[in-house]
Every structure is written in C-alpha cells, then in structure tokens.
C-alpha positions as CSV (number, residue, x, y, z in Angstrom):
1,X,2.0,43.0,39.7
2,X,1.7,44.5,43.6
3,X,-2.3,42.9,43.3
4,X,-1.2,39.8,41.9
5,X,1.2,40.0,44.6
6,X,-1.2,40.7,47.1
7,X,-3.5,37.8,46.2
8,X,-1.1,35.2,46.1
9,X,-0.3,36.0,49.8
10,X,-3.9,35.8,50.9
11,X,-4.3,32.4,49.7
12,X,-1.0,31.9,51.1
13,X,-3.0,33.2,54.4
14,X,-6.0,31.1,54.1
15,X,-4.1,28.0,53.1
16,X,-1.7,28.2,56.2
17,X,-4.1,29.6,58.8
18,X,-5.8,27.5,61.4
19,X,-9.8,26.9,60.6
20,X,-11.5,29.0,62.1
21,X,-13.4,26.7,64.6
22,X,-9.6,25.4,66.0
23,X,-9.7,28.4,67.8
24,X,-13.5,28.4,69.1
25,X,-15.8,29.1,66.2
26,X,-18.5,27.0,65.2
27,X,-17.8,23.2,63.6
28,X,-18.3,23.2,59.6
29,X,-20.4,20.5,60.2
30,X,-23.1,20.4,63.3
31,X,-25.6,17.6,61.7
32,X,-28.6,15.6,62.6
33,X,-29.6,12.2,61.0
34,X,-33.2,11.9,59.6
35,X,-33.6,8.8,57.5
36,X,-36.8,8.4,59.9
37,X,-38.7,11.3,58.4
38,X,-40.3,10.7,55.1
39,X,-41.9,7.6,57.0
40,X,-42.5,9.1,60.1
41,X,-44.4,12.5,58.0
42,X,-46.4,9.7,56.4
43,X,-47.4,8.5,59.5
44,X,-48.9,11.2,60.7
45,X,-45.5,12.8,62.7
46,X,-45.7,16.6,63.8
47,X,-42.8,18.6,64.3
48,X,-43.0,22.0,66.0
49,X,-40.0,24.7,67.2
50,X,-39.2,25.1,70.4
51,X,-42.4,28.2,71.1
52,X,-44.7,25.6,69.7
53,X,-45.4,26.4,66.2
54,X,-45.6,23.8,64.1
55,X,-43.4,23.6,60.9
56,X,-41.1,21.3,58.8
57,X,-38.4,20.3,61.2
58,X,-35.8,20.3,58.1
59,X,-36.4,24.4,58.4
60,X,-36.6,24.2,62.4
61,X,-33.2,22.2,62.8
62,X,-32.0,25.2,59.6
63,X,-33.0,27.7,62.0
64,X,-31.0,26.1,65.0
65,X,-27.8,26.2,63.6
66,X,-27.3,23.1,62.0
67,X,-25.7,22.8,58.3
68,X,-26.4,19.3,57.2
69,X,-28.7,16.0,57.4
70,X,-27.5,12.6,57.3
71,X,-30.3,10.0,55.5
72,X,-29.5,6.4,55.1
73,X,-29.9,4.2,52.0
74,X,-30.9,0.7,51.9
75,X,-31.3,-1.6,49.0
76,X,-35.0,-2.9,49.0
77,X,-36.2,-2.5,52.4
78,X,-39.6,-4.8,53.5
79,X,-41.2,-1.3,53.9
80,X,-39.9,1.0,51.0
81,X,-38.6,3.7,52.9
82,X,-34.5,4.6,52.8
83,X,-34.5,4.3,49.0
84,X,-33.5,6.1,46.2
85,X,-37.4,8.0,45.7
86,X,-37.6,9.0,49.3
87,X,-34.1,10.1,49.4
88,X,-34.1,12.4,46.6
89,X,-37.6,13.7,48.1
90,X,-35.8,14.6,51.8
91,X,-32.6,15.9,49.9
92,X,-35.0,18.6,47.8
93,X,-36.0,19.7,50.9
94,X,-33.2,20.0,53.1
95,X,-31.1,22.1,50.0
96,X,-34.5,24.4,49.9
97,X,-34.1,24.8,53.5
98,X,-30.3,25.5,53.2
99,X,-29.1,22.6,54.5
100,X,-26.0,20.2,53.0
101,X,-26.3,16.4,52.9
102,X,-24.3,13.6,54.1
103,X,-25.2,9.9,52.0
104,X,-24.8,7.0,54.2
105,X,-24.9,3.5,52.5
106,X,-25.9,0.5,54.0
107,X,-25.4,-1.9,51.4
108,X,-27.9,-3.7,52.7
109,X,-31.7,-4.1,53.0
110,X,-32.0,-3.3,56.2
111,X,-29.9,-2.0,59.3
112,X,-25.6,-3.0,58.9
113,X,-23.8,-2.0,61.7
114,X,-20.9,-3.9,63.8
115,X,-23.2,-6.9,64.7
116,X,-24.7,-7.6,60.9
117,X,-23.7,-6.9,57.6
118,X,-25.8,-8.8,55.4
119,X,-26.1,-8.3,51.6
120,X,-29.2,-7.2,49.8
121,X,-31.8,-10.1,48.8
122,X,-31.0,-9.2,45.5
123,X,-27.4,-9.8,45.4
124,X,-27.2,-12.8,47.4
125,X,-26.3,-15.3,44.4
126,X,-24.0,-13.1,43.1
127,X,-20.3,-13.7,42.2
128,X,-17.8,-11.5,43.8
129,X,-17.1,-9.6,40.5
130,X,-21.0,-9.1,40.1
131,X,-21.2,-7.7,43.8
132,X,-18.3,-5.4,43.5
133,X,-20.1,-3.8,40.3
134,X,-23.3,-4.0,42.2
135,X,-21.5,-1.5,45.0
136,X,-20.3,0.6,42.3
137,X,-23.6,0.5,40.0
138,X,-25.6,1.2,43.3
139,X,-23.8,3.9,44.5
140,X,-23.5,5.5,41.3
141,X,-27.2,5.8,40.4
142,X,-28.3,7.5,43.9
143,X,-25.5,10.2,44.1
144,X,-25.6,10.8,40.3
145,X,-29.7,11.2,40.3
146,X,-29.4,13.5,43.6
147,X,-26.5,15.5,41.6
148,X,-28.6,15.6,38.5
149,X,-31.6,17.3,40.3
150,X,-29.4,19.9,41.9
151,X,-29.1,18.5,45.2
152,X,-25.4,16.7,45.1
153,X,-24.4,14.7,48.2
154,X,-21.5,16.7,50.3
155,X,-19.9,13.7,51.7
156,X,-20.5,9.6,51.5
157,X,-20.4,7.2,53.9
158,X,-19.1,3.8,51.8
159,X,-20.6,1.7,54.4
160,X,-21.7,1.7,58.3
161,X,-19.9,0.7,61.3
162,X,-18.1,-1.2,59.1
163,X,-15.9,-2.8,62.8
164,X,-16.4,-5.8,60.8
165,X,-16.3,-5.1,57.3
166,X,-19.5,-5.2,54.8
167,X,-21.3,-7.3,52.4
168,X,-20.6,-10.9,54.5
169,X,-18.7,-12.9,54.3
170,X,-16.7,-11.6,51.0
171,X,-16.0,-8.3,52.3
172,X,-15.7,-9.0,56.1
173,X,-12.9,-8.2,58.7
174,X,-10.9,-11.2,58.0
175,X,-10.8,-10.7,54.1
176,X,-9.1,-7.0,53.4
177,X,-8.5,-8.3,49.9
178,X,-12.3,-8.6,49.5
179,X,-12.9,-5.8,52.0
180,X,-11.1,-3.4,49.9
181,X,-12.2,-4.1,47.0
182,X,-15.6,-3.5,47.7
183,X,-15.5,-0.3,49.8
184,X,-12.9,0.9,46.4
185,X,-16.0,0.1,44.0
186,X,-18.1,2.6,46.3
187,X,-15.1,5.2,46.6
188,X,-14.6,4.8,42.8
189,X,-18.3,5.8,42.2
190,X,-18.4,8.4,44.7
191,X,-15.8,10.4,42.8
192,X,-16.8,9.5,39.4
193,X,-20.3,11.4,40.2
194,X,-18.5,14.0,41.9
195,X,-14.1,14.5,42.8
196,X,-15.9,17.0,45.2
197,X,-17.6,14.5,47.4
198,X,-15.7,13.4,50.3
199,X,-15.9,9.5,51.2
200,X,-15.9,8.8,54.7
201,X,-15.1,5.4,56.6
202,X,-17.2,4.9,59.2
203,X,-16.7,2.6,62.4
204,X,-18.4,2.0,65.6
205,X,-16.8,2.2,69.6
206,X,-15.2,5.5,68.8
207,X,-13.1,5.5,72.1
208,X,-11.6,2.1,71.0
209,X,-8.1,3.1,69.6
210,X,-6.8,-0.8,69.4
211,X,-9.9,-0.9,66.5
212,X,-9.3,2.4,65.0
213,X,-5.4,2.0,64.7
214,X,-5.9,-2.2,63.3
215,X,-8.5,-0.9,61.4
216,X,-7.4,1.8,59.3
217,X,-4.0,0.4,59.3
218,X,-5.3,-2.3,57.6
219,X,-7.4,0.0,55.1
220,X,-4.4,2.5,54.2
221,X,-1.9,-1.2,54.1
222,X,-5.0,-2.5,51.4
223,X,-5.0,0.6,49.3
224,X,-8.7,1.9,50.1
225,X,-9.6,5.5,49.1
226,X,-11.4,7.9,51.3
227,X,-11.1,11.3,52.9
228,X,-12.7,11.3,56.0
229,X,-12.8,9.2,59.4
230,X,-16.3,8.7,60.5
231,X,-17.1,7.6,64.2
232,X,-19.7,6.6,66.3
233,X,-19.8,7.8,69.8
234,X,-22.5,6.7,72.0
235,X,-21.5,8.0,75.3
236,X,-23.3,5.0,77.4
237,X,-21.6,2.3,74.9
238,X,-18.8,3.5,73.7
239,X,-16.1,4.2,77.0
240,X,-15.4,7.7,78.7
241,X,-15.4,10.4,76.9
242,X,-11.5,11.3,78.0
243,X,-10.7,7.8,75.8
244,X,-13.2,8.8,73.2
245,X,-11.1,12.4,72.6
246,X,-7.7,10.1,72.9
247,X,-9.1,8.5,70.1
248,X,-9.9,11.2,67.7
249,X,-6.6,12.9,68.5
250,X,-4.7,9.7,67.6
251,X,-6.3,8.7,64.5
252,X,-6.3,12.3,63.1
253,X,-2.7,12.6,63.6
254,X,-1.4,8.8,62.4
255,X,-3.8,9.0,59.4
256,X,-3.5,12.8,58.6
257,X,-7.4,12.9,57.7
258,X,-9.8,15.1,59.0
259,X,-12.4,13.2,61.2
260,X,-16.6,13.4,61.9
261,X,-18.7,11.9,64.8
262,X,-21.1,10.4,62.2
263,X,-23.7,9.3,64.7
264,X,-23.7,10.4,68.7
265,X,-26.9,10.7,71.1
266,X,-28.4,11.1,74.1
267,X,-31.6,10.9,76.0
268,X,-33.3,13.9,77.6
269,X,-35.6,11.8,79.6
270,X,-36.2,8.0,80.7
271,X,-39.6,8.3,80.2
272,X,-41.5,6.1,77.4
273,X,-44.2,7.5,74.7
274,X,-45.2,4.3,72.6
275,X,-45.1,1.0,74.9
276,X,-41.5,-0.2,73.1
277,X,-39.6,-0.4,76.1
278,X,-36.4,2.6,75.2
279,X,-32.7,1.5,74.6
280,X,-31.5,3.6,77.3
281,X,-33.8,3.9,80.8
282,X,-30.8,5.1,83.1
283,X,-31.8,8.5,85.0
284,X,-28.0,9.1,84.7
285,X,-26.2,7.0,81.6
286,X,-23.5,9.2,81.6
287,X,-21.6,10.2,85.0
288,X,-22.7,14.0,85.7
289,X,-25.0,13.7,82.5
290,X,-28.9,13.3,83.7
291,X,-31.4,12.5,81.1
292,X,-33.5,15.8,80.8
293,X,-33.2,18.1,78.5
294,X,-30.7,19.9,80.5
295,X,-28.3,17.3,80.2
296,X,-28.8,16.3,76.5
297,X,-28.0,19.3,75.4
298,X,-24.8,19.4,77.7
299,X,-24.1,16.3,76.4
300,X,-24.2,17.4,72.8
301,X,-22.0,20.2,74.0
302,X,-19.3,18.6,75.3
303,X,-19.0,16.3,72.3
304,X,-18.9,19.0,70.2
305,X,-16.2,20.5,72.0
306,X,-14.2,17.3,72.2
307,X,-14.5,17.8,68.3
308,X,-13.4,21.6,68.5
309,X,-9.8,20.8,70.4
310,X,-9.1,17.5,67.8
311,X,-5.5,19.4,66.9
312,X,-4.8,21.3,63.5
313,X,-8.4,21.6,62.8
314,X,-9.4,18.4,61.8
315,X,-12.4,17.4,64.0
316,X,-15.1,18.8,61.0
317,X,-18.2,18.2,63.2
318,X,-20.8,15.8,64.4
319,X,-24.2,14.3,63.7
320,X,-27.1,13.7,66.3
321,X,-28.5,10.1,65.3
322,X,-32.4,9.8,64.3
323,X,-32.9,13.6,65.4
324,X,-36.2,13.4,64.4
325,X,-37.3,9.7,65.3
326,X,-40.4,10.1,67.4
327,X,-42.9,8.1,68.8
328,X,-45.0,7.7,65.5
329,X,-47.4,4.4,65.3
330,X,-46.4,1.9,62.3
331,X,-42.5,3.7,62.6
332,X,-40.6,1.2,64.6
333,X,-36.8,-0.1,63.9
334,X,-37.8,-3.4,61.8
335,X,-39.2,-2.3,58.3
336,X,-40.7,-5.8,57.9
337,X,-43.0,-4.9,61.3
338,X,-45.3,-2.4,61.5
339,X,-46.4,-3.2,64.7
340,X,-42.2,-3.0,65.8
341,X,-41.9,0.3,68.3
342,X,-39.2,2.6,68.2
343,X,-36.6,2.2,71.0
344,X,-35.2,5.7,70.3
345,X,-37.5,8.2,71.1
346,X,-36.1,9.6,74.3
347,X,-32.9,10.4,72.6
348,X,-34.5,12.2,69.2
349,X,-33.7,16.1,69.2
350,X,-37.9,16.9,69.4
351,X,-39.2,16.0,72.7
352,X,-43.1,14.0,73.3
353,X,-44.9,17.4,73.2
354,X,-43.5,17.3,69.6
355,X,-41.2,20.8,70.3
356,X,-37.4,21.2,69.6
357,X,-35.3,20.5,72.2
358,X,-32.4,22.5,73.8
359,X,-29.7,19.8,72.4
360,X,-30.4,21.3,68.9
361,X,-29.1,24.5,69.5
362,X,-26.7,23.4,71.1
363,X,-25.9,21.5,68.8
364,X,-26.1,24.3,65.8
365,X,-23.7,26.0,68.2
366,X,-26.7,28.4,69.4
C-alpha cells in the first residue's frame, strides 16, 4: 500500500510540476527544417562540422543539440523532390541519427504560405467532397507509410502559414465552413495513423496578435482540432521581437495550447555564394543584430529564450528554416527551374565554406 502510495504522489509530482525548461533547461524541441536536403545531396551538396570534417549534417545538427527535423510535403512537385519517397528516405535517417520529426503539409504542388495557396494539379476539378477526402487520403498515406517503417511523425503541421486559409478558394479565410472542414479531414487522419501525433496550426507574422486572436478564434468558434500553435517569426518581417513575445504569451493563455516557432531565421552574412541576389542584404536586419555569425547565433538565442519565458511551460521549442539550404547549382526555390537560385543561403545553419555554424549550437542549447 505505502509504494502504491508513493507512486501515485510522484505522478502527482510530475503532473503538477513546471517543465523543466520554464525554469531554464533546454526547449523539448530545438529543430531545423531540411526539406532542401535529399535534393541538395543529389546535387552534389557537402556538409561538414564546425572543425571541418565532412559528414551527414542530419548526425552534425544530432551532435549540436538539436532533437528534431522539420521536411515539407508537396503533392507532385515539377521536380520530384518533397514527396512521399524522399520523405520517408530523410525520415530513416534522421531516427538513425536520433533525431524526431515534425511533417509539414503543403497541400499543394509547390510553396503555400500567406500569399498563395493553390491546390495540387491533380485536384483541381474536384468537388469539395472529393477534395476534403483527398486531404484526408493524402495525409493518411504519408504519416501511415512513415509509421509503418518505424519512423512515425512526432507532430503535423495540417497546412502552412495558413493567414489565409488553404486549398483556394474553398478553404480560404472568408470560408471557415470550408476552411474547417478541410484542415478537420487532415486532423482526422493525423490521429487515425497515430492519437500520439500532435497537429499543429501554423500561421505566418507571429508578432501580429489582431491575426492570431481572429484567427484562432475563428478556428476554436468552427470546431477545428489540433494541439499545437505554430508560428512564424522572421525577425526582419514579422515586427519587434518585444510584440512577437506579446504574442506567444497571449495566444498561449486565451487558447490554453502549448505553442512552437515552426519556422524562424537569420543571416550570418550579406554576402552572396550563387549569383541569386539573397532575401535579406541588410548588414544589420535586426536592431543590435549584425549578420555574421556572431549575430545569427544571438539571434537564435534570444528567440529561443522568448520561447523559454512563454508562462506555464508552453513555449515547446523552435525550428531554424531551410538549415541546410546552401548554395547548390540546379537547387533554387522554383522546382519547375533548375536554373532558379536560392535566395536563402546566407541564413542556412552551414556557412559557404560548407562548416556548421555557431547558430546551431546555439540553437541545440550548446
């Protein structure tokens, strides 16, 4: 009786008590996106730690700190990469090298985010009822052939940036019926692969509370299911980072969800490696932030620790975006281009010498 005693009141414990990263220790989840990979790799891309020695960059960002990849799925992309094959391939890897995976759906053939969401070739004729399975048959078949060879997804993003909704125009901003319905059929399929898989909702302009708060307000009025709050932080887009932790703060408490930075970056230089003139050339994008290495990974840091203080320990972590997206001939941003550049370099977490950066430990929590 005393043991049984004593073990119901250390659940008790661990069920009352704070997380153990509310109170300084490391996020649960300090990520980096690689959808670029498998193409860059096949390109020719090297990856090397931060001595020099080359390696697989899934075991280099392991040995940083960090616990988890994001990779991106698109329908039938023009170039056949993000797809269920090349997926599954990246996700072998990353659970042989100890790392956990985060599924991020598109719905889409190519890149959805707050300015496009347009529907896969394949599914334009179809009728709202025939989309809606689509979602669900779509998201079904990659999380259930990743669980089925031992690599199950972690958590699911049921769309990206979805500011404006998904699949347009039946699922877009000023249709929750049809919004919700279609983000449901993806939430519905998460959890019939797997109830432990957490579905995240993922928006854009995470210091914008007015869109967080009409946002979610709508989703929770509509009856959409999901268990995390994904955002997008971009610290030269996205407002100062004193609204950004507002924000988090807010929508943690009104929603009583835990939350992730999904995607954040930052350059460490304004330099340019393939001729494809970079997103971001500032010498200073953020104020007191320079673009060297130096200030990456401070950058990094503070975001991290913005996460941290999120009260009750709900910030869970945050994902560098296209960590590994370096200047690789025939690897630009438009799949249907080859000869398209990549406009992301000077922000990946592996600098032109091909070495790991300071931001990745400091982003492992190193």
């Amino acid at each position: 009786m005393k043991r049984a005693i004593a073990a119901f009141l250390c659940v008790a414990a661990l069920l009352t008590a704070p997380p153990a990263h509310a109170e300084g220790g490391p996020l649960p989840i300090r990520g980096a996106d690689v959808s670029s990979l498998a193409k860059s790799e096949a390109l020719g891309g090297v990856y090397r730690d931060a001595e020099g020695r080359r390696g697989d960059p899934l075991r280099i960002l392991r040995a940083a700190g960090l616990t988890h990849i994001r990779l991106k799925v698109w329908v039938e992309p023009a170039d056949g990469y993000n797809t269920r094959p090349h997926v599954l391939a990246v996700a072998r890897r990353a659970r042989a090298a100890g790392l956990k995976l985060l599924v991020d759906f598109h719905y889409s053939d190519s890149w959805a985010d707050p300015s496009k969401q347009n529907k896969p070739a394949a599914w334009a004729a179809l009728s709202f009822e025939e989309l809606r399975q689509a979602v669900h048959d779509h998201t079904f078949d990659v999380l259930d052939a990743l669980k089925r060879q031992g690599t199950p997804a972690d958590l699911v993003q049921v769309g990206n940036e979805l500011n404006g909704g998904l699949l347009w125009p039946e699922g877009r901003w000023d249709d929750w019926q049809g919004m919700a319905a279609l983000l449901n059929a993806g939430s519905d399929a998460v959890k019939e692969v797997s109830r432990a898989t957490k579905v995240v909702l993922h928006l854009a302009d995470g210091a914008d509370n007015g869109l967080y708060r009409w946002w979610f307000d709508n989703a929770v009025a509509h009856g959409v299911r999901f268990d995390v709050i994904g955002l997008s932080y971009y610290p030269f887009w996205h407002g100062t980072l004193e609204a950004f932790q507002t924000n988090m703060n807010d929508v943690a408490a009104r929603y009583g969800k835990p939350l992730l930075v999904a995607e954040t970056a930052y350059p460490f230089t304004t330099a340019d490696e393939d001729g494809w003139e970079n997103i971001i050339t500032s010498a200073e994008p953020y104020p007191g932030y320079p673009a060297t290495p130096e200030g990456q990974a401070a950058m990094l840091r503070k975001v991290s620790d913005l996460v941290r203080a999120v009260p009750g320990g709900r910030g869970l972590g945050v994902f560098s975006w296209e960590a590994t997206w370096t200047a690789v001939r025939g690897n630009g941003w438009d799949p249907a281009d080859p000869a398209s550049g990549n406009a992301w370099e000077n922000q990946a977490l592996f600098g032109f010498d091909d070495r790991a950066l300071p931001a990745m430990r400091a982003l492992g929590g190193r």
